[in-house]
C-alpha positions as semicolon CSV with decimal commas, in nm:
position;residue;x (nm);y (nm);z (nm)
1;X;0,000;0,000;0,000
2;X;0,095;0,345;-0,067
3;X;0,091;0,624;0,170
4;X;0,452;0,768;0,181
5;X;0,633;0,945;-0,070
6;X;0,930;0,695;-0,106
7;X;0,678;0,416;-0,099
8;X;0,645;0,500;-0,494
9;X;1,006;0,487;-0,544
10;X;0,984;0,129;-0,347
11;X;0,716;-0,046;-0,561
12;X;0,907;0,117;-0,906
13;X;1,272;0,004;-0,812
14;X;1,043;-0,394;-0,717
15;X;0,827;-0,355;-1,118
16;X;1,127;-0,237;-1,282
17;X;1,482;-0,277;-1,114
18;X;1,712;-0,231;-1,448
19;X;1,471;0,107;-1,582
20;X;1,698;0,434;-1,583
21;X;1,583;0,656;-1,350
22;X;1,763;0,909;-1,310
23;X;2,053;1,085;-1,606
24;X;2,245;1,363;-1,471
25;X;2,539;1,459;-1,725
26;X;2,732;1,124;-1,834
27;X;2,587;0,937;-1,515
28;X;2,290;0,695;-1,450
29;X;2,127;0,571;-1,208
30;X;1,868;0,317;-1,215
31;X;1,593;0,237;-1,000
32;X;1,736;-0,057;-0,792
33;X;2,076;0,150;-0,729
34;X;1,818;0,429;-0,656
35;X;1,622;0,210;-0,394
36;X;1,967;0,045;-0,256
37;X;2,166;0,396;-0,181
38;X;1,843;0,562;-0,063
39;X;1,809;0,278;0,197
40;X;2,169;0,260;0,286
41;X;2,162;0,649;0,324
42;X;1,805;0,601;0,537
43;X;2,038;0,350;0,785
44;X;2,378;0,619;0,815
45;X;2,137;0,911;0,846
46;X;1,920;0,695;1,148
47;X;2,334;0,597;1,311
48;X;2,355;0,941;1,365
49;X;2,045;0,973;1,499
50;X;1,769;1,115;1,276
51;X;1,474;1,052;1,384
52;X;1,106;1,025;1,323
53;X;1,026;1,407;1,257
54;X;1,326;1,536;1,228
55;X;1,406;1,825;1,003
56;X;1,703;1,762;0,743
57;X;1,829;1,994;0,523
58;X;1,950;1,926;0,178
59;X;2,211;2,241;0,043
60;X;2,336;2,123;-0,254
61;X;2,286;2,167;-0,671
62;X;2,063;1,978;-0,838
63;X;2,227;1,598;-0,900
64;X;2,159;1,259;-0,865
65;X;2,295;1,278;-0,489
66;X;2,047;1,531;-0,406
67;X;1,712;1,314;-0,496
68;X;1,897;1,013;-0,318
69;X;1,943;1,259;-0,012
70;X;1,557;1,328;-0,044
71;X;1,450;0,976;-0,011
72;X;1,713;0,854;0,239
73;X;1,602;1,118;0,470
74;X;1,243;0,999;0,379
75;X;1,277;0,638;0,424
76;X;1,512;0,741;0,759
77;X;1,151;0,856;0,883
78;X;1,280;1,230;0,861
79;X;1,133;1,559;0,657
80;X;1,369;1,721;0,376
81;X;1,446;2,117;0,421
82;X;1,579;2,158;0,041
83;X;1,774;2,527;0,078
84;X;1,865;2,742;-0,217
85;X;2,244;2,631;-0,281
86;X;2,272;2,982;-0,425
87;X;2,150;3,106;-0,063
88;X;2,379;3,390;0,147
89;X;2,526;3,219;0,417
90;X;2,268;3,398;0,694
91;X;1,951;3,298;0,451
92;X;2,114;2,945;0,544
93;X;2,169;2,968;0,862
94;X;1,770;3,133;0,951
95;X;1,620;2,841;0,766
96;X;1,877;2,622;1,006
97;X;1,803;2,763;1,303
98;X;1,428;2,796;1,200
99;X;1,364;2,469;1,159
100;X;1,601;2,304;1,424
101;X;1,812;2,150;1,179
102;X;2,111;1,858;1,329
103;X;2,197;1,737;0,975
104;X;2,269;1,882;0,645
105;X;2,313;1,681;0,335
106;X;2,562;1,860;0,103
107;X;2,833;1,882;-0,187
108;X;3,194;1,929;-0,114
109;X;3,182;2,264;-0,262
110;X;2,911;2,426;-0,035
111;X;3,139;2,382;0,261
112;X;3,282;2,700;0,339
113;X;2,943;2,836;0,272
114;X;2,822;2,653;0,567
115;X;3,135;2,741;0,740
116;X;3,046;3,072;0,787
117;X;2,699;3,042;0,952
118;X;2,854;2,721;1,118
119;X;2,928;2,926;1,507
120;X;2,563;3,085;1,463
121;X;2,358;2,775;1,429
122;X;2,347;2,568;1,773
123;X;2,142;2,294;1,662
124;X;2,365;2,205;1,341
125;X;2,555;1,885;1,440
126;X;2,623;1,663;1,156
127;X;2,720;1,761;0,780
128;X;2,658;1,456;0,530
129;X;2,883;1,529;0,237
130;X;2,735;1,345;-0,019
131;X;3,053;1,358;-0,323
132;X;3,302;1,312;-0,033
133;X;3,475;1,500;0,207
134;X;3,797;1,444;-0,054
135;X;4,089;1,698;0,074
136;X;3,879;1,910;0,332
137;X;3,906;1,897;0,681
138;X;3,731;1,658;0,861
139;X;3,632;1,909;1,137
140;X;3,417;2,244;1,031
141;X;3,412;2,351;1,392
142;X;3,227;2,192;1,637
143;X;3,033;2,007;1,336
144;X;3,080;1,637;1,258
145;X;3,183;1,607;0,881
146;X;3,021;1,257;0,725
147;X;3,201;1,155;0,428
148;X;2,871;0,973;0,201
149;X;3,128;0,820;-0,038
150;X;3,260;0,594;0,241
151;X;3,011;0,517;0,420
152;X;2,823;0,418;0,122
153;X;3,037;0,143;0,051
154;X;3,011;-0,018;0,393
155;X;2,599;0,075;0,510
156;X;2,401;-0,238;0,565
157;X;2,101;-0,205;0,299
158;X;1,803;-0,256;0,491
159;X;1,441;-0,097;0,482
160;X;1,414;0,092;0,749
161;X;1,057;0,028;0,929
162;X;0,911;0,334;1,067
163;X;0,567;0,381;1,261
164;X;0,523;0,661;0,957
165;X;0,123;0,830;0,877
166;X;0,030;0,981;0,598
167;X;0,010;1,301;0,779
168;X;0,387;1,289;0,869
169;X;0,542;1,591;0,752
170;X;0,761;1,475;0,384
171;X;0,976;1,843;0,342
172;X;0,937;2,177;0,454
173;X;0,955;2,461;0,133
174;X;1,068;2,751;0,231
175;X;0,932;3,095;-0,001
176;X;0,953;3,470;0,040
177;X;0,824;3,629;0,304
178;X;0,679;3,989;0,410
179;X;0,834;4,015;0,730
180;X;1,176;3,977;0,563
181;X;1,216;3,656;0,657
182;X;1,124;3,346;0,451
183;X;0,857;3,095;0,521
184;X;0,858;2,751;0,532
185;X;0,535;2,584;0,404
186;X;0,475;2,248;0,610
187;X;0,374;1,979;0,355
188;X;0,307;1,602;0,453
189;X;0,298;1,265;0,298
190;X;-0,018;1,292;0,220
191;X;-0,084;1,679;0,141
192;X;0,193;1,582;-0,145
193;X;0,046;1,257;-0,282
194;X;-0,270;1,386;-0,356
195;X;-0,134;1,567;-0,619
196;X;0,083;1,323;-0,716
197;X;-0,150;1,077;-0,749
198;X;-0,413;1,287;-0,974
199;X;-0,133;1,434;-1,217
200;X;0,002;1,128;-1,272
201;X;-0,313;1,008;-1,431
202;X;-0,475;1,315;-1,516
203;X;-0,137;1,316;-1,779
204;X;-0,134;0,933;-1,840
205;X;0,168;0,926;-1,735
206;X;0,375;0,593;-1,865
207;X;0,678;0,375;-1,774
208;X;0,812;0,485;-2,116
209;X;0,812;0,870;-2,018
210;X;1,138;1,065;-2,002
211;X;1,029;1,389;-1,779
212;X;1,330;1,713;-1,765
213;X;1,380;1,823;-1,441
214;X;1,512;2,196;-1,412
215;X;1,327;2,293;-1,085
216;X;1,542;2,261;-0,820
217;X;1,447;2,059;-0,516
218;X;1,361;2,431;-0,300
219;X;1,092;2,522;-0,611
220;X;0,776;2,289;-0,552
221;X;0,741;2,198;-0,941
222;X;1,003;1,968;-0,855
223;X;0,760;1,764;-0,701
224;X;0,555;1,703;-1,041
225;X;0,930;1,630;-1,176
226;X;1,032;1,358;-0,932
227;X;0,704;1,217;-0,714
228;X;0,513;1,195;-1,026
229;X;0,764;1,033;-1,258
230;X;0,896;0,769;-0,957
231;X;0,520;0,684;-0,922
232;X;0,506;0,548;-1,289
233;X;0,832;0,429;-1,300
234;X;0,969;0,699;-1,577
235;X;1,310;0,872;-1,610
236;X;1,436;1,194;-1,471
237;X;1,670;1,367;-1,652
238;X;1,843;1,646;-1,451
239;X;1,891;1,942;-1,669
240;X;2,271;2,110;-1,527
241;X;2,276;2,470;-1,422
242;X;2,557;2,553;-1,669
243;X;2,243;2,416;-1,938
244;X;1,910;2,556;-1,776
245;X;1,948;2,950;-1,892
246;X;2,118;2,889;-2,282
247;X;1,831;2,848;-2,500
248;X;2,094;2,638;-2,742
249;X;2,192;2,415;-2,482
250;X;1,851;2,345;-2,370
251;X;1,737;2,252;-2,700
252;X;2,010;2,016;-2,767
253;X;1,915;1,869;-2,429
254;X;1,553;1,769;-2,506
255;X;1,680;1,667;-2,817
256;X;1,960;1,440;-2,702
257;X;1,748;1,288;-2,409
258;X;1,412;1,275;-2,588
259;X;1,183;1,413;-2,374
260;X;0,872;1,318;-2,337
261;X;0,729;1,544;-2,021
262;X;0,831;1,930;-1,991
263;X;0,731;2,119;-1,672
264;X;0,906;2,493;-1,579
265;X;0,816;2,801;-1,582
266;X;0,747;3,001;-1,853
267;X;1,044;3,225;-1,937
268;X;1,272;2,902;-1,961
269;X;1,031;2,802;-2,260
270;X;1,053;3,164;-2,373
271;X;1,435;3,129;-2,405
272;X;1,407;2,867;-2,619
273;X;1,060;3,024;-2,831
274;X;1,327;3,302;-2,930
275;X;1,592;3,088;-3,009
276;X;1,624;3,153;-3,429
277;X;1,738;2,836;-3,475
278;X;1,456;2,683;-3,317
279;X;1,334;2,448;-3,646
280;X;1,640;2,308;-3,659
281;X;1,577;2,074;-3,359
282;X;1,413;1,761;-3,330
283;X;1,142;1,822;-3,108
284;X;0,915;1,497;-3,179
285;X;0,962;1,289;-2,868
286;X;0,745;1,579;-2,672
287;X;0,436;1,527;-2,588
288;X;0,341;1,701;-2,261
289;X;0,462;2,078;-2,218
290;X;0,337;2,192;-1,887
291;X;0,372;2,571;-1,747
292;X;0,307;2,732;-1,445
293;X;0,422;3,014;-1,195
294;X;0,350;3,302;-1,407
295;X;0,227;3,440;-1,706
296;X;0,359;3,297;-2,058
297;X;0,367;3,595;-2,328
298;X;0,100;3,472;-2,608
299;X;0,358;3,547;-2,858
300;X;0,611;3,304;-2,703
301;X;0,377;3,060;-2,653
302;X;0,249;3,074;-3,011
303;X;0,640;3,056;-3,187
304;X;0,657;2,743;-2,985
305;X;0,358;2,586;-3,043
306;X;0,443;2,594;-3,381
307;X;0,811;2,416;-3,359
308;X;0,633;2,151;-3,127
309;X;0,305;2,050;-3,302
310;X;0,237;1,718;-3,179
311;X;0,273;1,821;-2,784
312;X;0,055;1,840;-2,545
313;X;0,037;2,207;-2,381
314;X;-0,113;2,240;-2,066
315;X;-0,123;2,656;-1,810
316;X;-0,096;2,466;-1,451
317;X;-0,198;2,715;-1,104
318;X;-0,124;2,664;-0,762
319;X;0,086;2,787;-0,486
320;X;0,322;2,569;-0,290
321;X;0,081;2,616;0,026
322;X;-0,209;2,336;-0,199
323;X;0,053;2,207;-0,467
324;X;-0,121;2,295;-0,836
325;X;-0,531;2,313;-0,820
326;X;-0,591;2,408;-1,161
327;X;-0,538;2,335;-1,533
328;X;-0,577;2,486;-1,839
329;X;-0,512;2,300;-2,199
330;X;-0,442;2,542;-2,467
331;X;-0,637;2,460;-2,721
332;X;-0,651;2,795;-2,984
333;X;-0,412;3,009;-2,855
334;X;-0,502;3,388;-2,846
335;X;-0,452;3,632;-3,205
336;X;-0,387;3,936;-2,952
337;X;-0,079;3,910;-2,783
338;X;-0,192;4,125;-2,514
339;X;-0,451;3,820;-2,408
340;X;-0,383;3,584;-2,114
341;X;-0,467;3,236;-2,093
342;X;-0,730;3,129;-1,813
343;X;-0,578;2,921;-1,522
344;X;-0,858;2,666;-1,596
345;X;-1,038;2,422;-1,367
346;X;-0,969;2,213;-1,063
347;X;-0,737;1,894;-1,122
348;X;-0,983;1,558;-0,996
349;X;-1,038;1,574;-0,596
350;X;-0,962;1,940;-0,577
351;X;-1,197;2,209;-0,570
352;X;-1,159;2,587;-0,600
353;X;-1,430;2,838;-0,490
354;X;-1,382;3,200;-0,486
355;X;-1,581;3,460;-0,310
356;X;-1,690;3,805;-0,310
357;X;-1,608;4,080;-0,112
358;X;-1,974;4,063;0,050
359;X;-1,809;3,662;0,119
360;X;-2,080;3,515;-0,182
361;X;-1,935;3,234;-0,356
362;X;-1,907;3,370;-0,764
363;X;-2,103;3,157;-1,033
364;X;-2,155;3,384;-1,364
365;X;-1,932;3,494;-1,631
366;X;-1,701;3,834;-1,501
367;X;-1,779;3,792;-1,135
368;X;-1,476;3,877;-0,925
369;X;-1,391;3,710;-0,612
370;X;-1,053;3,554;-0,393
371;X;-0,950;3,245;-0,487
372;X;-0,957;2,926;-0,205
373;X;-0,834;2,598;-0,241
374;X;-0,986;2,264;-0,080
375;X;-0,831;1,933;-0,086
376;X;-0,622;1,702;0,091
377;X;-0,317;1,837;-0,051
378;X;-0,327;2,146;0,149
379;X;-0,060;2,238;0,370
380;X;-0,047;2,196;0,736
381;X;0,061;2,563;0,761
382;X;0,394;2,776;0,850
383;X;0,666;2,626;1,038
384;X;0,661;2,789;1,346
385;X;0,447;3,050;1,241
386;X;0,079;3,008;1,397
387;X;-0,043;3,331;1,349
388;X;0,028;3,362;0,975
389;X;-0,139;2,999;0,946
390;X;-0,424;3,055;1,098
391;X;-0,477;3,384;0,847
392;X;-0,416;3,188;0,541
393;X;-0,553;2,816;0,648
394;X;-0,899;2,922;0,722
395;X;-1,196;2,686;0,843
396;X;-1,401;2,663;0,519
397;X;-1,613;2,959;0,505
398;X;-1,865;2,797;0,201
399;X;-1,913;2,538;0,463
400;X;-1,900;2,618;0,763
401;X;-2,004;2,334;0,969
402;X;-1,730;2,096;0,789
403;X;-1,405;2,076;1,061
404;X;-1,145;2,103;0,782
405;X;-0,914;2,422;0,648
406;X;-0,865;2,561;0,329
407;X;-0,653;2,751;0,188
408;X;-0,717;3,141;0,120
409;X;-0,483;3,217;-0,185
410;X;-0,514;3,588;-0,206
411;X;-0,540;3,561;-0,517
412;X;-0,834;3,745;-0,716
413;X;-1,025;3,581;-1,017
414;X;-1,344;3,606;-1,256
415;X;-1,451;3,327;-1,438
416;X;-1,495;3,339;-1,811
417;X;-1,819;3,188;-2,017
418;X;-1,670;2,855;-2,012
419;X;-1,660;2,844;-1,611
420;X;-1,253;2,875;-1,658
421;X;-1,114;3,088;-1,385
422;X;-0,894;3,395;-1,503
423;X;-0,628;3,547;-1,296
424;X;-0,645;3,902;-1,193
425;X;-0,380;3,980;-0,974
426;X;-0,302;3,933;-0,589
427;X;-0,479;4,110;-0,294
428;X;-0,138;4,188;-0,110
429;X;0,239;4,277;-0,291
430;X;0,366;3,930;-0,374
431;X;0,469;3,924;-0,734
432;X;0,672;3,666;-0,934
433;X;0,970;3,678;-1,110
434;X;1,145;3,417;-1,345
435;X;0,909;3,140;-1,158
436;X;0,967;3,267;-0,794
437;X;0,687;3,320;-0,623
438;X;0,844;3,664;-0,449
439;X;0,706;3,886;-0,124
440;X;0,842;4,225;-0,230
441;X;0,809;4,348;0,123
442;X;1,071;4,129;0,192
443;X;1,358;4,270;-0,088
444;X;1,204;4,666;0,115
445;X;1,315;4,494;0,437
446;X;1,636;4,439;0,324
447;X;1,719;4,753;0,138
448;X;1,601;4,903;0,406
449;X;1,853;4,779;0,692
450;X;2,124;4,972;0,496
451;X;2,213;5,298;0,721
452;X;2,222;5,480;0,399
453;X;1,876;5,381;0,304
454;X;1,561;5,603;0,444
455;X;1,307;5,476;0,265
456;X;1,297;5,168;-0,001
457;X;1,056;5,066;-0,221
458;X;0,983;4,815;-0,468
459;X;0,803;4,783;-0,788
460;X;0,747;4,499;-1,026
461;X;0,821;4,626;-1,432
462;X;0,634;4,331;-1,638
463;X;0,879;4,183;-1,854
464;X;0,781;3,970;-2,169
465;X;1,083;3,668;-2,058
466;X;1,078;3,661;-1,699
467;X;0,727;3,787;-1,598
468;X;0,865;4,086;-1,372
469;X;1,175;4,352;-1,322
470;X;1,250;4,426;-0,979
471;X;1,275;4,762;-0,982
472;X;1,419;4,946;-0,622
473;X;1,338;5,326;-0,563
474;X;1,540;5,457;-0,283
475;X;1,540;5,791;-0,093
476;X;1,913;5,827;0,063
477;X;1,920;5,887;0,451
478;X;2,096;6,166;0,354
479;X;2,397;6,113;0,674
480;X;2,603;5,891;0,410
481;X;2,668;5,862;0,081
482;X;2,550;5,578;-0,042
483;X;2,584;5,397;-0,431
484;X;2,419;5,115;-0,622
485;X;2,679;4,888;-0,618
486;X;2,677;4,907;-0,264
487;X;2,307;4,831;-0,229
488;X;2,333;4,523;-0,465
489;X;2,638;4,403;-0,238
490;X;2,423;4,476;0,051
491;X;2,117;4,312;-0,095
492;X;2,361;4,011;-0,197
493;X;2,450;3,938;0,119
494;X;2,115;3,884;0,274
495;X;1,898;3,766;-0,011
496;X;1,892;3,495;-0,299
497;X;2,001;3,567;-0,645
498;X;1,689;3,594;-0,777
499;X;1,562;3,891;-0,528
500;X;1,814;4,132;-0,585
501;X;1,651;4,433;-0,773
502;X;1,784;4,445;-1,095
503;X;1,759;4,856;-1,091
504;X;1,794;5,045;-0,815
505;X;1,687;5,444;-0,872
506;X;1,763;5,711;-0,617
507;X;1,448;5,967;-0,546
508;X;1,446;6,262;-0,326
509;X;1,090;6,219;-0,244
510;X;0,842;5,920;-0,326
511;X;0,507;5,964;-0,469
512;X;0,188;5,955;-0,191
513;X;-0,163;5,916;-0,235
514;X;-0,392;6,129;-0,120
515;X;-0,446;5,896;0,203
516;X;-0,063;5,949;0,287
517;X;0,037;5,638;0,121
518;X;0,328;5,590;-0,112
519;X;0,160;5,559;-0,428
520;X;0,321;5,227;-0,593
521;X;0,114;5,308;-0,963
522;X;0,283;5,616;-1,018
523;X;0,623;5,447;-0,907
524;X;0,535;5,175;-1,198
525;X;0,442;5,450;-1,439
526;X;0,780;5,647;-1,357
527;X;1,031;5,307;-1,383
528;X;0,855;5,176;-1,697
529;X;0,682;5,475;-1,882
530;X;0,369;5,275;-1,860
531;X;0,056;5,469;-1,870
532;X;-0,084;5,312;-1,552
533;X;-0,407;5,515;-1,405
534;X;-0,306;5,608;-1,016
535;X;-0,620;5,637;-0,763
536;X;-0,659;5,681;-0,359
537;X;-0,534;5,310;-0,209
């Protein structure tokens, strides 16, 4: 029976022991060695004592090590804490110390990284080096260093029994947050294998399915790319960083590997929509093209359409709080390239409902109304965070008398005249940006912290590729000078790559509304030259 995640690897690596599973550059793995290093991992992890609910944190690149670190630490009872490996070191060390973290799985090369967050971070016992300690020291500090390599060789390989429920918490995901620190959405067994479970045969997926996998284990599309592919018994193949941003590269990869299943965000497939070159490649083994996290530009989506005829394309919703809810399947795609494509209908055993501000449920074509989610895949909340949970995962408010929570997206909607919900736009300032799923209070709070900053704000510029700019405006404190290349320093230092504004403008004053607050329209319409109407917020 199947109720844990690495139960699905299990029953694969038993059907089909000799079936690649996962390709990562010139190496293999298949799902018996997949199933056998998991397990022995599962045992070393347990010797130095893991246990049931324990938090373990994975810091490492994308690689075959880092999906057998997910399951070992599953099997060993334990949840996963995947952290960005492009992370500052005190981004690490929070989510460390957040979640009470003793062991962290990483790569040889993250070491000094961890080194310097290593005397802040009292719970952090043991680092697992999963390519091998090789010429470091043994000793980082007071921390135990594990060398995987070793240990591998010698590990009894055993299934590890545990008195495991469904309701177990699988991995914590950690996103942006408006307080300036991150979050970390609590997600069990079971919240995950709901989805799994429907997507894999919503899609039909097959054992003959090659699926690319270019989310990294922190971004929760990566759970479509590895859950739902183990569950059938398909291959992964691990698209490298030095591949995922050259649209050249990344064609020659789904040539090379044939692949079958593409999910990503949208401005990865609008790299490769402007490649010029694009008919040149043999694109024929496609034949699902999945998207979701932000808007894809109808023109894009259109240029490759047309180099991929015989694929599939489906526009997938959902936050990482209820996994994705909602599907669209393009169909006729859009003559104005101003349009945007509907987010669709709920995936089977998932419903959406969306209310009014008066709190009526909307029915008819061009009502507006907040988006909730109800299913079993929805979160257990915020790690450590009750009082944000309890303002997001809210007892269902269409039924009241049900015990159960759902979860209140922010998100506004309208439905179209084919009961397809469209998006509209979010209630508070989270935007997103090349995929991320970003809090833009956070990015203020860190600008902000500089002594040479008074006042930071900022803005989102839409961008055709990568769905939004981030744009900074800054008023100086005026006691120090103080220059961009300072601020993006500053900014590096405290957030992940993908936060740091990409323009930072110095103001004297910032626009206001008439109700004394700073007017963020008129900050759009001075960044971009948009004509974007301002009113009283």
């Amino acid at each position: 029976m199947v109720y844990l995640l690495h139960h699905l690897l299990s029953e694969s690596a038993a059907a089909f022991p000799d079936r690649e599973a996962i390709l990562f550059k010139d190496a293999m793995m298949t799902y018996a060695q997949l199933e056998r290093d998991s397990s022995k991992l599962a045992v070393c992890l347990s010797e130095t004592g893991v246990r049931r609910g324990d938090r373990v944190g994975i810091h490492m690149n994308r690689s075959i090590d880092s999906i057998v670190g997910a399951f070992g630490i599953l099997k060993a009872g334990a949840a996963y804490v995947p952290i960005d490996p492009m992370s500052p070191a005190n981004r690490l060390g929070y989510i460390i110390n957040a979640c009470g973290i003793r062991t962290l799985l990483t790569s040889r090369e993250k070491l000094s990284n961890i080194e310097r967050i290593s005397s802040e971070s009292p719970t952090l016992g043991n680092i697992m080096v999963m390519n091998g300690v090789g010429d470091s020291s043994r000793a980082l500090g007071s921390l135990k260093l594990c060398d995987w390599k070793e240990m591998r060789e010698s590990a009894d390989y055993v299934n590890l029994i545990k008195d495991a429920v469904d309701t177990d918490l699988a991995y914590v995901l950690f996103t942006s947050g408006s307080t300036g620190n991150p979050k970390g959405v609590m997600i069990s067994h079971l919240n995950s294998l709901t989805f799994v479970n429907s997507a894999c045969d919503f899609f039909g997926i097959e054992p003959g399915d090659r699926f690319s996998n270019i989310c990294p284990l922190h971004f929760d599309m990566s759970v479509f790319d590895l859950f739902v592919a183990f569950k059938a018994g398909a291959s992964v193949a691990i698209i490298p960083e030095s591949t995922a941003t050259f649209p050249v590269k990344l064609a020659e990869f789904i040539e090379r590997n044939r692949v079958s299943v593409w999910n990503s965000v949208p401005s990865a497939l609008s790299l490769l929509a402007n490649l010029t070159t694009l008919d040149r490649y043999d694109f024929s083994s496609l034949r699902l093209v999945l998207f979701a996290g932000e808007v894809f530009p109808i023109k894009h989506l259109r240029r490759l359409r047309g180099a991929v005829p015989a694929a599939t394309f489906y526009n997938i919703y959902g936050q990482t709080e209820a996994n994705s809810s909602t599907y669209y399947r393009v169909e006729e795609i859009p003559a104005d390239d101003a349009a945007v494509l509907p987010i669709g209908k709920p995936f089977p055993n998932f419903e959406v409902f969306a209310l009014d501000e008066g709190g009526k449920q909307i029915r008819n074509e061009g009502e507006k109304g907040e988006l909730f989610v109800r299913a079993s895949s929805v979160a257990r909340g915020y790690w450590g965070d009750p009082e944000r949970t309890a303002e997001c995962f809210v007892r269902n408010p269409v039924e009241p008398h049900l015990d159960e929570k759902v979860y209140k997206t922010r998100d506004l909607v309208s439905l179209d005249s084919d009961g397809n919900y469209l998006f509209l736009g979010r209630k508070d300032h989270m935007i997103k940006s090349r995929g991320y799923r970003i809090e833009i209070g956070e990015i203020e709070t860190a600008l902000s912290a500089h002594p040479g900053v008074k006042t930071a704000v900022v803005v989102p510029i839409p961008d055709d590729l990568i769905g939004n700019r981030i744009t900074a405006v800054v008023v100086a404190s005026g006691k120090q000078a103080v220059r961009k290349e300072e601020l993006m320093k500053f900014c590096g230092e405290r957030l992940p790559k993908y936060m740091i504004p990409e323009v930072i403008e110095f103001q004297d004053v910032l626009p206001m509304t008439s109700s004394g607050k700073t007017d963020r329209k008129k900050l759009v319409q001075m960044m971009s030259g948009m004509v974007v109407p301002t009113s009283d917020q």
